[in-house]
C-alpha positions in Angstrom: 0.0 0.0 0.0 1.3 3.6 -1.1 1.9 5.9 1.8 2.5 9.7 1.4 6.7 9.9 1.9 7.4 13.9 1.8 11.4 13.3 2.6 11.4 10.8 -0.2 9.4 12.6 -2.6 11.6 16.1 -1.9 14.5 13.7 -2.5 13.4 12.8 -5.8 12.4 16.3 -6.8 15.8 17.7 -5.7 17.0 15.5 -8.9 14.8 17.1 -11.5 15.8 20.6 -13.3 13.3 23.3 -11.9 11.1 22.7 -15.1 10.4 19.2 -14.1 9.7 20.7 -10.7 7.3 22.9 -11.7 5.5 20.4 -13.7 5.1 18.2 -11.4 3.0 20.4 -9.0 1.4 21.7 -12.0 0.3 18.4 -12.6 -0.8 17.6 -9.2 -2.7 21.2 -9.6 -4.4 20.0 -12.7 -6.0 17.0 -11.2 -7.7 19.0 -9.4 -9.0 21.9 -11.3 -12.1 21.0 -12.4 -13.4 21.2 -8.6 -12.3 25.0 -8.6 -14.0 25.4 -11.9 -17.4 23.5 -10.2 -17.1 25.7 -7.1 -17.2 29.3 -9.6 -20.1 28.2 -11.5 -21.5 27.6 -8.4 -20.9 30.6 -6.6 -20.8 32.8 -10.0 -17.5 34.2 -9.6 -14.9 35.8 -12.3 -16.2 33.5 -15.5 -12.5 33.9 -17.0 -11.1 31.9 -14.4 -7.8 33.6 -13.7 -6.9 30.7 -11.4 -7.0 28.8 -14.7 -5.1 31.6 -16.6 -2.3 31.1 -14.4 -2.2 27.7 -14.3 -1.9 27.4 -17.9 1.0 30.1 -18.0 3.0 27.9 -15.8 2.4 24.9 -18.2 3.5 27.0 -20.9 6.5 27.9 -19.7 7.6 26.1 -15.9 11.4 27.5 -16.2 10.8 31.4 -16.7 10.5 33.4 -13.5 10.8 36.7 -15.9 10.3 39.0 -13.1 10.5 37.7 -9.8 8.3 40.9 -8.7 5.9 39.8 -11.2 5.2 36.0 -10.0 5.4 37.4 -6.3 2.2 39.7 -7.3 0.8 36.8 -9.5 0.7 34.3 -6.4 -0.6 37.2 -4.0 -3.5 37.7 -6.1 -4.4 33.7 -6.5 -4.2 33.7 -2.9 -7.1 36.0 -3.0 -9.0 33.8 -5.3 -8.6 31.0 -2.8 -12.1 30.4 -0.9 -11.9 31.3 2.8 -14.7 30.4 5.4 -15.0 34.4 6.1 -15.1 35.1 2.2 -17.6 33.0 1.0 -22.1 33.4 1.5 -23.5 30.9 2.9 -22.5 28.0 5.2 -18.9 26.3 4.1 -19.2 22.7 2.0 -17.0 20.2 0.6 -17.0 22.2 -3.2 -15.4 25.1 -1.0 -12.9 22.7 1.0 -12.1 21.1 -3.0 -11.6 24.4 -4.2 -9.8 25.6 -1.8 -7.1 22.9 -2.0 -6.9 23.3 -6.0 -6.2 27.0 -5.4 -3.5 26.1 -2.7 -2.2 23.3 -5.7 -2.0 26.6 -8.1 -0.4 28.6 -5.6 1.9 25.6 -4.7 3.1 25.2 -8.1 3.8 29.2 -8.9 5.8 29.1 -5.8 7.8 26.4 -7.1 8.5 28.3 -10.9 9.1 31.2 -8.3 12.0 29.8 -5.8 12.9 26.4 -8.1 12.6 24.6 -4.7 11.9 20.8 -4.5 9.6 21.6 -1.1 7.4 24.0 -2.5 6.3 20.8 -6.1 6.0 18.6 -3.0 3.6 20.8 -1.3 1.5 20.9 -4.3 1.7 16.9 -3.5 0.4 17.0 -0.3 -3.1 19.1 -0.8 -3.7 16.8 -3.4 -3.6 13.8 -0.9 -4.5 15.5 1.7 -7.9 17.2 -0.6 -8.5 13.4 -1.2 -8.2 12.4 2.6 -10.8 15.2 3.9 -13.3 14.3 0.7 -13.0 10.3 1.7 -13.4 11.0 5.0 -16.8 13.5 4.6 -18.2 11.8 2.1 -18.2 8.5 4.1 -18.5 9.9 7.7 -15.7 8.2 8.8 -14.9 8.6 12.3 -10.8 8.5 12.6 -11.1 8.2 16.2 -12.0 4.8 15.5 -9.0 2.5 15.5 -8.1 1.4 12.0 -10.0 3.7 10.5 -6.8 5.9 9.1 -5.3 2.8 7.2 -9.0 2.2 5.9 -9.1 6.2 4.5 -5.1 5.4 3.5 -6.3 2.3 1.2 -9.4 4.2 -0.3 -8.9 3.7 -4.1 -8.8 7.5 -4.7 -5.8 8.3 -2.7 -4.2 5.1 -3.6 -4.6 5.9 -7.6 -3.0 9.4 -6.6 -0.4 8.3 -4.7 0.3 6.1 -7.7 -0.2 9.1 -10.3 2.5 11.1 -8.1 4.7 8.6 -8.3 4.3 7.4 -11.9 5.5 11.2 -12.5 8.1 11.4 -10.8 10.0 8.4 -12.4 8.7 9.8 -15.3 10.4 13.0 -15.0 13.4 11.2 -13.6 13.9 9.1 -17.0 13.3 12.2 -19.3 15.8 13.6 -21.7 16.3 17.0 -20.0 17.2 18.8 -23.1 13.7 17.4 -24.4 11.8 19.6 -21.6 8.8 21.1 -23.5 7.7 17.6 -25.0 8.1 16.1 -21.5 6.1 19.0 -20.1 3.2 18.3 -22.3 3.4 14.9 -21.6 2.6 15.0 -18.2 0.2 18.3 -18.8 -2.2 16.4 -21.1 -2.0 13.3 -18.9 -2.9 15.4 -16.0 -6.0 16.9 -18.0 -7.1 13.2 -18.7 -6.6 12.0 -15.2 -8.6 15.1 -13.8 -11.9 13.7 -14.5 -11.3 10.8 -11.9 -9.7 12.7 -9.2 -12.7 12.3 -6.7 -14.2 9.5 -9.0 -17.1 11.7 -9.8 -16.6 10.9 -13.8 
């Protein structure tokens, strides 16, 4: 059974070029998009979807920080976009707590393209499992004061298959050609837009 290893997973990342860094929380990001996009059609916000916007313009280029000024101002204003208990009308739900992680994922991976650090892609990891963990564990009122009920949330399918999507990256980042970094990019981009439709098995 998969487990969530941060040291591991940093120590993997530390391998991979910045790019690869970025697209691996970009991809982690992606998986969970469509639950940011459900939560705005919802609640009627900004159609355009700037959370989306930026998203993409990681993807299309994860190595530029161009100005560092710039991405600083770019992540301050996703972090606005993120839903907050006090920011939202009506009482908090489970599309808020969804959405709220994919913005974190965002914000996660334009921190990495920011600083190049191996932490802040395996940050973007963590919400994702972590976005999976609070949805498993709502969604079947599981109580985790009950003994063995962790390692029953641990072996739900979902977090499983995402544990194994995060890993599947990584070793394929780790086996790239790193002088073939925008077809590898892509690669993992449009898998991560396929894969999206299955994050919480809602497809």
């Amino acid at each position: 059974m998969r487990r969530f290893d941060e040291a591991n997973l940093i120590s993997n990342l530390e391998r991979l070029p910045v790019p690869f860094r970025v697209a691996f929380a970009a991809a982690c990001a992606e998986r969970q998009m469509p639950a940011y996009r459900f939560f705005i059609r919802q609640t009627e916000r900004n159609p355009t979807n700037p959370m989306e916007i930026a998203l993409e313009m990681v993807w299309a280029d994860p190595s530029a920080t161009n100005s560092a000024t710039g991405l600083e101002r770019q992540i301050e204003a996703i972090m606005n976009l993120i839903p907050q208990e006090d920011s939202i009308e009506g009482p908090w739900t489970q599309e808020a707590t969804n959405a709220q992680n994919a913005g974190m994922a965002v914000a996660y991976a334009l921190r990495a393209k920011l600083a190049g650090e191996a932490q802040e892609a395996a940050w973007a990891a963590r919400v994702a499992y972590e976005a999976l963990d609070n949805f498993i564990i709502n969604k079947e009122s599981v109580d985790m004061n009950t003994p063995g009920n962790e390692l029953r949330v641990l072996s739900h399918p979902l977090i499983q298959a995402e544990l194994g999507r995060q890993e599947r990256d990584v070793r394929a980042l780790l086996a790239a050609n790193n002088r073939e970094i925008a077809r590898t990019v892509q690669e993992i981009r449009d898998r991560a837009r396929v894969e999206a439709a299955a994050f919480f098995g809602l497809n």
